[in-house]
BAMI-46811 format. One line per 3 residues: number of its first residue (from 1); their letters; for each residue x, y, z of N, C-alpha, C. Coordinates in Angstrom, 3 decimals. Layout:
NUM	A	X/Y/Z/X/Y/Z/X/Y/Z | ...
end
This chain:
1	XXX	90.389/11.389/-13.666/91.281/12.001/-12.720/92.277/12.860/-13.503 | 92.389/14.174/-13.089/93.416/15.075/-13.711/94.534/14.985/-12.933 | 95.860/15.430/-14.184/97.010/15.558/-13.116/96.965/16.835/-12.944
4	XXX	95.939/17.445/-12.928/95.811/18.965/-12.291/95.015/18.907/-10.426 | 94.696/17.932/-10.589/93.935/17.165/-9.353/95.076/16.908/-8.579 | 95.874/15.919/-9.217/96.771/15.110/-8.276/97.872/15.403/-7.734
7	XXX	97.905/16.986/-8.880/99.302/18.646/-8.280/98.517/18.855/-6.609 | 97.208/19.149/-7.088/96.614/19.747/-5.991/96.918/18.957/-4.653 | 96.122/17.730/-5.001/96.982/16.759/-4.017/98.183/17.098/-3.166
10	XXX	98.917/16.352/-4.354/100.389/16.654/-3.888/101.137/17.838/-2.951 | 100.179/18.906/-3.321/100.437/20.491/-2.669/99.884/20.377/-1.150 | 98.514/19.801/-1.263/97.563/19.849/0.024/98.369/19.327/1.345
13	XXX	98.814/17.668/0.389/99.790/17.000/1.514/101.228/17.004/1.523 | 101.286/17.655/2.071/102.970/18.026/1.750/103.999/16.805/2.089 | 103.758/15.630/2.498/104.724/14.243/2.581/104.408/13.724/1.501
16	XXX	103.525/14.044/0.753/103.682/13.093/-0.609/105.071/13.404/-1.332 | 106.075/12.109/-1.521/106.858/12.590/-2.647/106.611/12.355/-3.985 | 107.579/13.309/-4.282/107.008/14.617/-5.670/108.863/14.900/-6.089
19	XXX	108.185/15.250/-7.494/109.162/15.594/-7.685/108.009/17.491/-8.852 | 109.555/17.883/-9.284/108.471/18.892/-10.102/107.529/18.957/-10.897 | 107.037/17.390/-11.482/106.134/17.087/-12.402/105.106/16.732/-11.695
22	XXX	105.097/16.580/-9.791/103.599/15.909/-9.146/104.611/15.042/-8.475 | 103.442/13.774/-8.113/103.796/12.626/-6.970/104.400/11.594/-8.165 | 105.117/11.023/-7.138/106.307/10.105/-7.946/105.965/8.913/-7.087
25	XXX	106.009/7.248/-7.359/105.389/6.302/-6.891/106.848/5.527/-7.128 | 107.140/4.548/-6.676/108.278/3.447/-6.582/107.227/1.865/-7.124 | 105.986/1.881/-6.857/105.683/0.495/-7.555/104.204/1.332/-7.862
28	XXX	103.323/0.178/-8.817/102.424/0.684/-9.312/100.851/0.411/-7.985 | 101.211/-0.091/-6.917/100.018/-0.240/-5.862/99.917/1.430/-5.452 | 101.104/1.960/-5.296/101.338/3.218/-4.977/100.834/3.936/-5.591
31	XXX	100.471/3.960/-6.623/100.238/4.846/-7.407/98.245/4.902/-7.433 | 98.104/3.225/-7.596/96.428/2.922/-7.254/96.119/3.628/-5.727 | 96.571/3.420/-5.238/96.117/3.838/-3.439/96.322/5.180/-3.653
34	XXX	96.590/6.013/-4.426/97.057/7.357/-4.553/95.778/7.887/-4.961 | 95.660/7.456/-6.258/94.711/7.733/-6.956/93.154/7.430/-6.460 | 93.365/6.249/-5.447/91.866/5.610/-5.095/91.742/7.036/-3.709
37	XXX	92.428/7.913/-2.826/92.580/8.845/-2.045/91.610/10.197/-2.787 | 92.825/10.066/-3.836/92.096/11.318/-4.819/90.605/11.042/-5.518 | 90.190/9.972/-5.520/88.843/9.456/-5.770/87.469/10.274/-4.855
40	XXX	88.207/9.817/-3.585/87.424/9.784/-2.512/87.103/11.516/-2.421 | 88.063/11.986/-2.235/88.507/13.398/-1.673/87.143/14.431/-2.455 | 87.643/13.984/-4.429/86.874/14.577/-5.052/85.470/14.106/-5.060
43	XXX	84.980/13.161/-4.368/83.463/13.060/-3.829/82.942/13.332/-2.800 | 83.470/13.882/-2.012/83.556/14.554/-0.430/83.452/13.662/0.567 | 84.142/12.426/0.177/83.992/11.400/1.783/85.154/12.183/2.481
46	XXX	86.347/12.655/2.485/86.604/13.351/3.304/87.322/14.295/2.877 | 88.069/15.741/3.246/88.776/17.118/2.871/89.986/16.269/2.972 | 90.738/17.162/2.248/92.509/17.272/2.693/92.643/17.116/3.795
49	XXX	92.450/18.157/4.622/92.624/18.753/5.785/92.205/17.329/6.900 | 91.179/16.617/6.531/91.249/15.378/7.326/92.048/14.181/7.002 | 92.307/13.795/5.815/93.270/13.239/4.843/94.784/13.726/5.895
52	XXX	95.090/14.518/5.799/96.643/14.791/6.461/96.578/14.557/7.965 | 95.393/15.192/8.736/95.749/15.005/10.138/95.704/12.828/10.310 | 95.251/12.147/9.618/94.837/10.592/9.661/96.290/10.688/9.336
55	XXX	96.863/10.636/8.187/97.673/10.185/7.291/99.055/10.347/8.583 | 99.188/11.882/9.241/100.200/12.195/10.457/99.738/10.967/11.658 | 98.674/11.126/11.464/98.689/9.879/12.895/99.048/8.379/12.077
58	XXX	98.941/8.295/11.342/99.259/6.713/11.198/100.832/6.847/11.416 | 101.782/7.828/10.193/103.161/8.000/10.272/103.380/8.109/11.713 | 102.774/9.010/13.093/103.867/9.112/13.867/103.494/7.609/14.962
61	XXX	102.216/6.841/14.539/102.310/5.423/14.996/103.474/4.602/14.846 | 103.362/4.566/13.288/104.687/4.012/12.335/105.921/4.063/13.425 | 106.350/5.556/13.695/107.292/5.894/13.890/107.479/5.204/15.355
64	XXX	106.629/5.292/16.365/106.684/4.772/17.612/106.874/3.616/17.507 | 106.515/2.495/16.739/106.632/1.306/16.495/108.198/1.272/15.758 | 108.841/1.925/15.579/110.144/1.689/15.223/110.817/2.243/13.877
67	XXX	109.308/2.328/12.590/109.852/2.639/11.414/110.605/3.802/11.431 | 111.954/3.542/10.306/112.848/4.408/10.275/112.591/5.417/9.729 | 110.622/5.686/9.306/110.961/6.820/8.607/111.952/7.112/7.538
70	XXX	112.428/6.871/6.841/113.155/6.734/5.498/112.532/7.223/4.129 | 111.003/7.396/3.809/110.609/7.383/3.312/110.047/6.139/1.920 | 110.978/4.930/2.470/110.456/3.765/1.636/108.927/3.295/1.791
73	XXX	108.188/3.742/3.282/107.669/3.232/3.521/106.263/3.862/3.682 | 106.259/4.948/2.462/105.375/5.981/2.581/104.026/5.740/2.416 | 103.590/5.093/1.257/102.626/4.386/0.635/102.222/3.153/1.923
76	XXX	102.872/2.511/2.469/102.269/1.462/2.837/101.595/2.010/4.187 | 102.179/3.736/4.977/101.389/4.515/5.569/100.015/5.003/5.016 | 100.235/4.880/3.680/98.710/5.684/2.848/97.989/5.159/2.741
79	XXX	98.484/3.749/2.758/97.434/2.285/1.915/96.673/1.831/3.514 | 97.750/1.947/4.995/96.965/1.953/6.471/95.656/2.782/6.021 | 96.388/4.291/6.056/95.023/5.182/6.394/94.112/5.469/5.545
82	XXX	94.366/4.669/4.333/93.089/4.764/3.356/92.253/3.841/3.767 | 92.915/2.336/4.866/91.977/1.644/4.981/91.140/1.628/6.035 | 92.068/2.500/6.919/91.191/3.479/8.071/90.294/4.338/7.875
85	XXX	90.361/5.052/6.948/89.335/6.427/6.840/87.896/5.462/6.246 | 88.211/4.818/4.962/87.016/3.869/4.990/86.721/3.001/5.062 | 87.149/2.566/6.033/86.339/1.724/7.421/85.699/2.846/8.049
88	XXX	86.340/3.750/8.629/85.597/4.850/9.815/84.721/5.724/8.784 | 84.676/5.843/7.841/83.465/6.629/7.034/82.185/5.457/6.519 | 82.682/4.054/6.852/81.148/2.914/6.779/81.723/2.567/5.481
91	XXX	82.513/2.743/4.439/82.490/1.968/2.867/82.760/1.090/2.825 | 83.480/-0.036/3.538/83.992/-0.959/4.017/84.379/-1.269/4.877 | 84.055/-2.550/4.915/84.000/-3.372/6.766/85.807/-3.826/7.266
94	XXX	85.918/-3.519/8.480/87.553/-3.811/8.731/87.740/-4.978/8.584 | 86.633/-5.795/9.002/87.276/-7.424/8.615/87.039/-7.980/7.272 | 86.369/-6.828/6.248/86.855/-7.308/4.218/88.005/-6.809/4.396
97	XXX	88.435/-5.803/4.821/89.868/-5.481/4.296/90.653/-6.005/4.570 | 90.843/-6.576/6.029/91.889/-7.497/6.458/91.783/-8.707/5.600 | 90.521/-9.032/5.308/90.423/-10.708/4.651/90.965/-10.197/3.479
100	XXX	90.716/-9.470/2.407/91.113/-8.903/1.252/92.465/-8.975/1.062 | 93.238/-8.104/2.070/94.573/-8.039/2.300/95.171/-8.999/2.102 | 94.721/-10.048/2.952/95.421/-11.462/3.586/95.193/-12.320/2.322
103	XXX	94.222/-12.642/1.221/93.934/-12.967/0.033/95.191/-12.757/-0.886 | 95.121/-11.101/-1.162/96.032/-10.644/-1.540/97.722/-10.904/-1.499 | 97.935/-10.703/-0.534/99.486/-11.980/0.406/99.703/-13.310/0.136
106	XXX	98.731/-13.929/0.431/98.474/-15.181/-0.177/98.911/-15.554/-1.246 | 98.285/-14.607/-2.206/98.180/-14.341/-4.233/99.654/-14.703/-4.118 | 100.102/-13.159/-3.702/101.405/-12.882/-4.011/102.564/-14.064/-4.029
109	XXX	102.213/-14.433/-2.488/103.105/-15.879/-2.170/103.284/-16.637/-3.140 | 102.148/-17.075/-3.845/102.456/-18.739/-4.708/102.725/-17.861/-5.777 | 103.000/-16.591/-6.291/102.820/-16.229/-7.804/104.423/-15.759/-8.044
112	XXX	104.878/-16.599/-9.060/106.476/-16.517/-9.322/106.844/-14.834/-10.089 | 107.564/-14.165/-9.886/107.806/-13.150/-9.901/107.686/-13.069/-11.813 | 106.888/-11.514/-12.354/106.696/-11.625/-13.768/105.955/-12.134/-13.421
115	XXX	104.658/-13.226/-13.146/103.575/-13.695/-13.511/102.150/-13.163/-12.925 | 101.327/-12.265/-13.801/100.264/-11.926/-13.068/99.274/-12.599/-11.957 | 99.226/-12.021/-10.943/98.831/-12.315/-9.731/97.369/-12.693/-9.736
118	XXX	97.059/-13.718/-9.515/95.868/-14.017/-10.000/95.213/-14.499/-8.285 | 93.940/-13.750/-7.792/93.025/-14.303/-6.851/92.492/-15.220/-6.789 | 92.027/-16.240/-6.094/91.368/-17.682/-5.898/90.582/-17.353/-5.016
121	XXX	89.572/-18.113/-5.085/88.344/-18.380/-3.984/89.230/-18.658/-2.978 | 90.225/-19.893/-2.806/90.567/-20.264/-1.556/92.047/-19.362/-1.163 | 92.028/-18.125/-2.128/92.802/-17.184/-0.818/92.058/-16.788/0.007
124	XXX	90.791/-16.650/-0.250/89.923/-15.617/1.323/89.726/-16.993/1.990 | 89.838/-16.557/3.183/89.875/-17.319/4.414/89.113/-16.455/5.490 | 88.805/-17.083/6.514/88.012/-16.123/7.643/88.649/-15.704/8.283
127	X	89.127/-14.657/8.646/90.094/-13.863/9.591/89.276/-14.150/10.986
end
């Protein structure tokens, strides 16, 4: 992945924040879900141009549901519609991702802050 890629990015979708060096991330999931977007894009599961109109519908969901829009909560809009687009393009099933997710949460829960987050068989559960 180039950061000549991820300018482009950054340009295509204009809510990514950025600063003048490209997209700027607040934790490092942000930055994976960024990059896993730009993955996709450059193999043609889907254009920009479909990438932004998804990405606007999840935000102005967000927004109806109450979020303040603030921009804290940008990524966790990206990390929705990345898990929307593939689901709706067939790469993955909605109920791995939810179980995945919920695994994931799980992790997080018992894992004392500083200590790598480690997965267990008995975080997945059947949604």
């Amino acid at each position: 992945m180039t950061s000549d890629a991820a300018l482009r990015a950054a340009e295509s979708v204009q809510s990514i924040p950025r600063n003048a060096e490209g997209p700027v991330f607040r934790e490092p999931w942000e930055a994976q879900a960024f990059v896993l977007a730009l993955a996709l894009n450059e193999r043609g599961v889907f254009s920009w141009k479909e990438w932004a109109a998804a990405l606007g519908d999840e935000i102005k969901k967000a927004q109806a549901a109450g979020d303040p829009d603030t921009g804290e909560t940008y990524y966790h809009h990206w990390l929705a519609t990345l898990e929307r687009v593939v689901a709706a393009k067939g790469l993955a099933d909605p109920q791995m991702l939810a179980r995945t997710r919920d695994a994931w949460q799980r992790a997080c829960a018992r894992t004392p802050h500083g200590i790598p987050i480690e997965l267990r068989t008995g975080d997945f559960v059947d949604v």
